[in-house]
N, C-alpha and C positions, 0 to 999 in steps of 0.2 A: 922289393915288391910294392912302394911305395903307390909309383901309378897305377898300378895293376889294383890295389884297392880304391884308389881314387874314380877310376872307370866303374868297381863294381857300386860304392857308392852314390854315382851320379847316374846308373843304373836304374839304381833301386827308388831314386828319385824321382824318375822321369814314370816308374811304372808302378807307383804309389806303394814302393816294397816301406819296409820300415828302416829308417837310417840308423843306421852304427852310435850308437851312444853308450855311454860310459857308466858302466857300474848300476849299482840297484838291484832290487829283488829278485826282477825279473830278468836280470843278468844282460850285460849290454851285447848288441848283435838282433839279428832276425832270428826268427821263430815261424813254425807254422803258425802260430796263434800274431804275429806279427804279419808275417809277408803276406797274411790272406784276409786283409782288410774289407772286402765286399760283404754282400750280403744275398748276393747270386749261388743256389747251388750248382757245382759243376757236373756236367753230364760224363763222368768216368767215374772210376774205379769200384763202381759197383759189384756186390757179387747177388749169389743168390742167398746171401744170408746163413749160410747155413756152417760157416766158418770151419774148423777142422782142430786137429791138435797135433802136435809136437810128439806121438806115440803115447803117451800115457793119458791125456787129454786134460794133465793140472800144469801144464808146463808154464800157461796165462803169455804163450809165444806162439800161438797157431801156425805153426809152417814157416814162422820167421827163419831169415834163414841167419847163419850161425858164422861169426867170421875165425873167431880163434886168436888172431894176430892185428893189428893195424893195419900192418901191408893188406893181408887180406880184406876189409872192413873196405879199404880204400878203394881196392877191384871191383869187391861190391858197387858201392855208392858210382864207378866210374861207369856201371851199366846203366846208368840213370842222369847222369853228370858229367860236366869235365871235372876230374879228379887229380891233373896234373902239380906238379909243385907238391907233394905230398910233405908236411912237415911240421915233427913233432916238440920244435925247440919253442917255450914260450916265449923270448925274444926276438924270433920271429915277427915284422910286421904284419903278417896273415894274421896272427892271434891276437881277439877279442878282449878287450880289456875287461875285468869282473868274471873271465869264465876262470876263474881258478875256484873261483866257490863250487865249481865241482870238484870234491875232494874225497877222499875216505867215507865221509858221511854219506856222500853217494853209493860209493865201491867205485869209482872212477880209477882207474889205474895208469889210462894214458890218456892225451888231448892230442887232438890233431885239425889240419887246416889244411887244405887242398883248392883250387881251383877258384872258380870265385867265390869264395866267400862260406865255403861249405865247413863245417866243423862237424868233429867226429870224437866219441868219447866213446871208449873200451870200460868196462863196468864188470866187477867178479860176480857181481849178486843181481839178478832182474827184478827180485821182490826187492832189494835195499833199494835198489835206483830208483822205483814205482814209488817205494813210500819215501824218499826225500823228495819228490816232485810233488807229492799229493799236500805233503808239509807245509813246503814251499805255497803254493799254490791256496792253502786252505788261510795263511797268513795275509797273503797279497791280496785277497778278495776282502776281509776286511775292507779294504780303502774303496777297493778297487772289485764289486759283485761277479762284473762280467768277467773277470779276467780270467784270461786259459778256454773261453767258450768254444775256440776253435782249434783248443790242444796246442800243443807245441812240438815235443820230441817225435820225434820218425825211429820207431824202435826196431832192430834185428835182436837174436836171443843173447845175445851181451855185446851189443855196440848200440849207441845213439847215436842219431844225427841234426843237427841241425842248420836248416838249409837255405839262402838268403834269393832264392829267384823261385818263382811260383813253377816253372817247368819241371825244376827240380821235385817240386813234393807231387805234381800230376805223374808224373812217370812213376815217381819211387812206392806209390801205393796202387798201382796195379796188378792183380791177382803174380803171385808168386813172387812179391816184394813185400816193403815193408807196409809198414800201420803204425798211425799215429797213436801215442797216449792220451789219453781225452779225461779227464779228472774233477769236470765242472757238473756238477750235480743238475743241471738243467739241460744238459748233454741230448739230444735226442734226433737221430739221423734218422732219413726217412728208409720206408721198407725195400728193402731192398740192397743195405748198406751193410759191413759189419762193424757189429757191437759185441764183442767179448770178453770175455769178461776177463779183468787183469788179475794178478795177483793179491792184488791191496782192493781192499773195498771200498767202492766208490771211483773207481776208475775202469775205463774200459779200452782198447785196441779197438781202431776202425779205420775204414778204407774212405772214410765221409770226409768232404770240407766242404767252407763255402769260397766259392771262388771270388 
């Protein structure tokens, strides 16, 4: 699948995504907080604010919806995506160099690669995944203030995704899909958006970006 990443690369080039690099903090590969470079808010995935819950209303997954399996996770993401090529081997050319630092310390239990470019992480614990991203992210600002300002992870109630073409995060956060993790403390989406609250403090789930 060689050229098949070289296309999605010279993609993400041409449409100011962020290119494939190697390793670091911020783990190599796009990112919401990557592919959504502007400074434009986009006019979707708005709701009326008023968010929802998961049945008991501390679930910090509002209506996310729930895959159980990979296979499934991937059907998910393919209503939103092409999710073709589904595959879990990290030798694999699909797979991103540095995302093995999702590990245990996450709850990450499987990694996956599908389509262009789209990667997909199964996780046992949604509060363990929230707090190594807030970790993460609370380290990396250090250097680096702004970083995570536009979130990163595309959360369901235990899969992640992370997505390398901007179509992909417009669709996947429209009412009855997912919602980003957003963990940057200066975080503030206009009214109109959600903002709910995660599990871990100082982070929140929202349908916001700037495009």
């Amino acid at each position: 699948m060689r050229m098949q990443q070289l296309i999605t690369v010279t993609a993400a080039a041409l449409f100011g995504l962020t290119a494939v690099t190697a390793c670091g903090s911020d783990t190599a590969g796009s990112s919401v907080d990557g592919a959504l470079s502007g400074q434009i808010p986009a006019k979707n995935g708005g709701t009326d604010g008023s968010g929802g819950s998961d049945g008991d209303g501390k679930s910090g997954a509002p209506g996310l919806p729930k895959a159980g399996t990979m296979a499934k996770a991937a059907q998910i993401v393919s209503t939103y995506a092409d999710c073709g090529g589904l595959s879990t081997d990290p030798n694999d050319d699909d797979f991103f160099p540095g995302d093995e630092i999702y590990d245990q310390k996450w709850s990450v239990t499987e990694r996956g690669a599908c389509g262009k470019g789209t990667r997909i992480f199964m996780f046992k614990d949604l509060k363990t995944f929230q707090t190594a991203y807030k970790a993460q992210l609370d380290e990396d600002r250090k250097e680096s203030p702004n970083k995570g300002h536009r979130g990163k992870f595309l959360l369901g109630q235990d899969f992640a995704v992370l997505p390398d073409q901007k179509p992909v995060i417009r669709n996947a956060i429209k009412p009855g899909g997912l919602l980003i993790l957003n963990c940057h403390p200066d975080f503030n989406p206009p009214t109109g958006y959600r903002k709910d609250p995660a599990l871990v403090k100082g982070c929140v789930l929202t349908d916001y970006f700037e495009d």
